[in-house]
N, C-alpha and C positions, 0 to 999 in steps of 0.2 A: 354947241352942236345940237340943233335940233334931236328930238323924240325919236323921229322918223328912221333920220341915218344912225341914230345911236342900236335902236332896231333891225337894219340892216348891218351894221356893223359888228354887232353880236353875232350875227347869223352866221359871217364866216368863220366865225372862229367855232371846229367840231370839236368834240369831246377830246379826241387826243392830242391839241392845240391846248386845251384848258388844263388837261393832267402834265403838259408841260412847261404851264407856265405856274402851274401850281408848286411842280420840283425845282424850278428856278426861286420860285419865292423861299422857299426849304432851303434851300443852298446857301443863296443872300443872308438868312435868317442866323445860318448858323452860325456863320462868321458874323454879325452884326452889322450887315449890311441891309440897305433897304431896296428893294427891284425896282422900283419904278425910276429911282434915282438913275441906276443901271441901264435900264428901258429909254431913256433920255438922254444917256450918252451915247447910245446908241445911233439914235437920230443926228447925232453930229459928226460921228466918226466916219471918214474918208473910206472907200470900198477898198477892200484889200487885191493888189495887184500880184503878178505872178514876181515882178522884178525885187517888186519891196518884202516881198515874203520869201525870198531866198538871200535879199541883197545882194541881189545882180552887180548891180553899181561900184558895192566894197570886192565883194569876189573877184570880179576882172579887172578890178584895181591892186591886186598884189602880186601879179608879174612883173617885178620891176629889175632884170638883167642888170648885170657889171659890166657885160662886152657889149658893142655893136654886132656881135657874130648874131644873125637870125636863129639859127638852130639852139641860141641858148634859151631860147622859149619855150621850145620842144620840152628841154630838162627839167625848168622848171615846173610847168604844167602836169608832167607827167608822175615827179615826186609832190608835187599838193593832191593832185588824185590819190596817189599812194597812202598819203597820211587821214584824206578823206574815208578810206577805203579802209583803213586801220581801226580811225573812230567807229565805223561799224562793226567789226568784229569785236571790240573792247565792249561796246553797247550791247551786240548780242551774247559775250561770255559771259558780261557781268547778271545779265539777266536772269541764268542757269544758276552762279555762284550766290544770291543775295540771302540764299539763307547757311547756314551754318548745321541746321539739325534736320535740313530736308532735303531731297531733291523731286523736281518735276523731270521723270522719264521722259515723257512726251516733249517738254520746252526743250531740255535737252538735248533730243534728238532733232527736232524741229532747228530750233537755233544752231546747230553744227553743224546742219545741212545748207544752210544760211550764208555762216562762214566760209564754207567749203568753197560754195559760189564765188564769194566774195575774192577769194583765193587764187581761184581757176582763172576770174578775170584780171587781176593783177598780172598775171605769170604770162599771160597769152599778151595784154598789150601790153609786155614790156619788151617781150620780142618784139613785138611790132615796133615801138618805139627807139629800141637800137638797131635795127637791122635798116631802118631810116634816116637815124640822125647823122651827118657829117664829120666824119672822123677827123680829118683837118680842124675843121671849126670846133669840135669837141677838145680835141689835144690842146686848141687853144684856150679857148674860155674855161675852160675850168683851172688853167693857171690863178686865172682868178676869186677862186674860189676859197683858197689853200687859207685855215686848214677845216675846212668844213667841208661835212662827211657824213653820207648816210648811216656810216655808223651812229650816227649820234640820233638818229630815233627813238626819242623816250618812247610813243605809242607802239613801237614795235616791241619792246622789253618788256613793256606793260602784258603786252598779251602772251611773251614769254611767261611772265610771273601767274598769269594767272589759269595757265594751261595745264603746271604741272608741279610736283613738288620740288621746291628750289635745290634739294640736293644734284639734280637731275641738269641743272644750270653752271651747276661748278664745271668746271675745267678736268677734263677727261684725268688729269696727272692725280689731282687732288679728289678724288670721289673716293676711293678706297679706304680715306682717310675720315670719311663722314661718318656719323653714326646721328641716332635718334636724339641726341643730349646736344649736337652741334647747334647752335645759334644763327640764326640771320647774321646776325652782323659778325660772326664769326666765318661763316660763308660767302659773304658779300664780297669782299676782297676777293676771291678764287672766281668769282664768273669768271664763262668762259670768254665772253667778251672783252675783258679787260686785259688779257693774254692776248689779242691779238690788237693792241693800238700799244704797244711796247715799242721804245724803238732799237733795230738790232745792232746799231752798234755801241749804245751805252746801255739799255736795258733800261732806260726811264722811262717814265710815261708819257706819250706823246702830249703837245699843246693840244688835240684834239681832245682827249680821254680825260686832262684834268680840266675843259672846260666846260666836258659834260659830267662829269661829277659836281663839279662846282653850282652845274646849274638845276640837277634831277638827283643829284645822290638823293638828298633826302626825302624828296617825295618814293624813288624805288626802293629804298627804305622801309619804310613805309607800308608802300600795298606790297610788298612779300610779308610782311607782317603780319595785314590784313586779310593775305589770302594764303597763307600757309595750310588751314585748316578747313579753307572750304576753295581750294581750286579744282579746277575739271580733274583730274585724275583723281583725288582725296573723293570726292562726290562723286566719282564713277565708284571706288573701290566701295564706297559705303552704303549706297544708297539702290545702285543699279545692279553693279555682279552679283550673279545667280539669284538676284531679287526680282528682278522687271522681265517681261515678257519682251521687249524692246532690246534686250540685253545684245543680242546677236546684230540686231542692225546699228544701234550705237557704237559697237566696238566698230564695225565696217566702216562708220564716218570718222570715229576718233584715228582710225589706221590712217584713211585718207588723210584726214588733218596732220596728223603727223609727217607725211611724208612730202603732203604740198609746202606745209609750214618750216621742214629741217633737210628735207634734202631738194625738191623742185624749186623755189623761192631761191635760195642761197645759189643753186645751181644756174639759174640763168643770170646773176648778177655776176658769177665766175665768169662762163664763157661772154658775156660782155667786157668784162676785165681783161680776159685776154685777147677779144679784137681788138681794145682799141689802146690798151697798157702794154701790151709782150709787142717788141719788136722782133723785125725779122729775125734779127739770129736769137736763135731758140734760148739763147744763157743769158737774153738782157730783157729787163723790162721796166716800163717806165713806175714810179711809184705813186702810191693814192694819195691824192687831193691831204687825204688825214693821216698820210704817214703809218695808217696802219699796213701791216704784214698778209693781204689779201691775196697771195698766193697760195698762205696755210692757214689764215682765217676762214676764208668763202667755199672750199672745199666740204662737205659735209663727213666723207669720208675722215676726216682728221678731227676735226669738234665733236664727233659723234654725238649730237643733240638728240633726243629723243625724248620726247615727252611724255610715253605710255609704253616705257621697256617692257612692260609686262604681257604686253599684248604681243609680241612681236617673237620669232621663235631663237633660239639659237645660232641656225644658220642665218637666219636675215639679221639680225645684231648685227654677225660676223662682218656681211658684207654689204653693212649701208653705205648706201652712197654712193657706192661703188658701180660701175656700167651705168 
């Protein structure tokens, strides 16, 4: 390269061009790496496109239906949304949980506000999503489904575990029985979920329930383990009440959250349940895909799940769920 254009070549590059190829070289350096090396693969690497950077291509390649019925695209589409929409919430809780001896008021309140959304849009296009999908075509394709079952969302349990203290997870019969000294894995058997994939007329486990044990016990395991001591409730009692000036609008999202997350959520997957599972005469109805007891599973009223009893007064306990 000529003198000339080496001159001119300098000249575009201003002083805050130079301070950042100076911190690129810093960066390189500290891993042992070399920049210019970096600088020159640069020059080879293809531009980044919108398709290849979300993988377009794989994404709308995992709709792959069991029936011919068209409306079973609807289904699936709408539960990969679901589990999309999950992975955010678990990304914005974890964000709040990551330390053990702190917490950030502000990301906390920030990030619940987040979820909340995240929440809101779930609940609204689900209605959307059944008050349009085909009842016929639905009663049929999902015979083929059997016995797979939205129960079986590990990222949905995940954000159970990590919302609230897992006594609060047990099963409404079994809480009185908990104390400070009780164990995870002494607990773990009593969720309350697993009371409701029973079957009623032997009292075993449904195929569904021991093929998601099978496949997640041990990771839920696990992060109850790892979040016993620092989930959103344990971090609000220690870190926020009557500590944070935030305190009064955080409890207002953690209210919200609760109520979209254990009684609105659960509540539109019921009245789904019962368009398209309760037949006309009101004493018969058809059974779930997973053999779970979705008449007194899906109910909030009867699980009483609440993830922040404390915030909540007396009468409202009383009558969650309920209207």
């Amino acid at each position: 390269m000529e003198n000339q254009e080496k001159i001119n070549l300098y000249e575009k590059f201003d002083e805050t061009t130079l301070e950042k190829l100076l911190l690129l070289s810093q960066k390189y350096e500290a891993v042992g790496q070399d920049l210019k090396t970096h600088l020159e693969g640069m020059l080879y690497a293809n531009h980044l496109t919108y398709w290849h950077y979300i993988n377009l291509d794989a994404l709308l390649s995992l709709q792959i239906p069991r029936t011919s019925f068209p409306d079973e695209m609807v289904f699936i589409v709408y539960h990969q949304i679901t589990e999309l929409y999950f992975k955010l919430i678990i990304n914005d809780i974890q964000q709040i949980c990551q330390k053990e001896d702190s917490c950030d008021a502000q990301l906390y309140l920030r990030n619940l506000k987040r979820v909340n959304g995240y929440l809101r849009n779930l609940i609204s296009s689900f209605d959307v999503v059944m008050a349009n999908m085909d009842k016929e075509q639905f009663l049929k394709f999902r015979l083929a489904l059997v016995p797979a079952s939205g129960f079986q969302s590990v990222q949905y349990r995940i954000i159970e575990i990590l919302s609230t203290d897992f006594k609060n997870l047990v099963a409404p019969v079994h809480r009185p029985f908990i104390t400070r000294d009780t164990t995870i894995e002494e607990m773990f058997p009593k969720v309350y979920w697993k009371q409701g994939a029973i079957e009623k007329e032997t009292g075993k486990k449904t195929l569904t329930l021991e093929m998601f044990e099978e496949k997640y016990g041990k990771i839920l395991l696990y992060t109850a383990r790892e979040y016993r001591n620092k989930n959103l409730l344990i971090l609000f009692e220690n870190f926020i009440k009557e500590k944070s000036p935030l305190e009064k609008e955080i409890v207002e999202q953690m209210r919200l959250f609760d109520t979209l997350m254990n009684v609105d959520w659960p509540l539109v997957h019921y009245r789904s349940a019962v368009k398209y599972l309760k037949k006309k005469e009101e004493t018969t109805t058809i059974p779930s895909t997973g053999g779970t007891n979705w008449q007194k599973y899906l109910p909030p009223r009867y699980q009483l799940n609440i993830f922040f009893p404390e915030l909540w007064s007396d009468e409202e306990l009383k009558n969650w769920g309920k209207g």
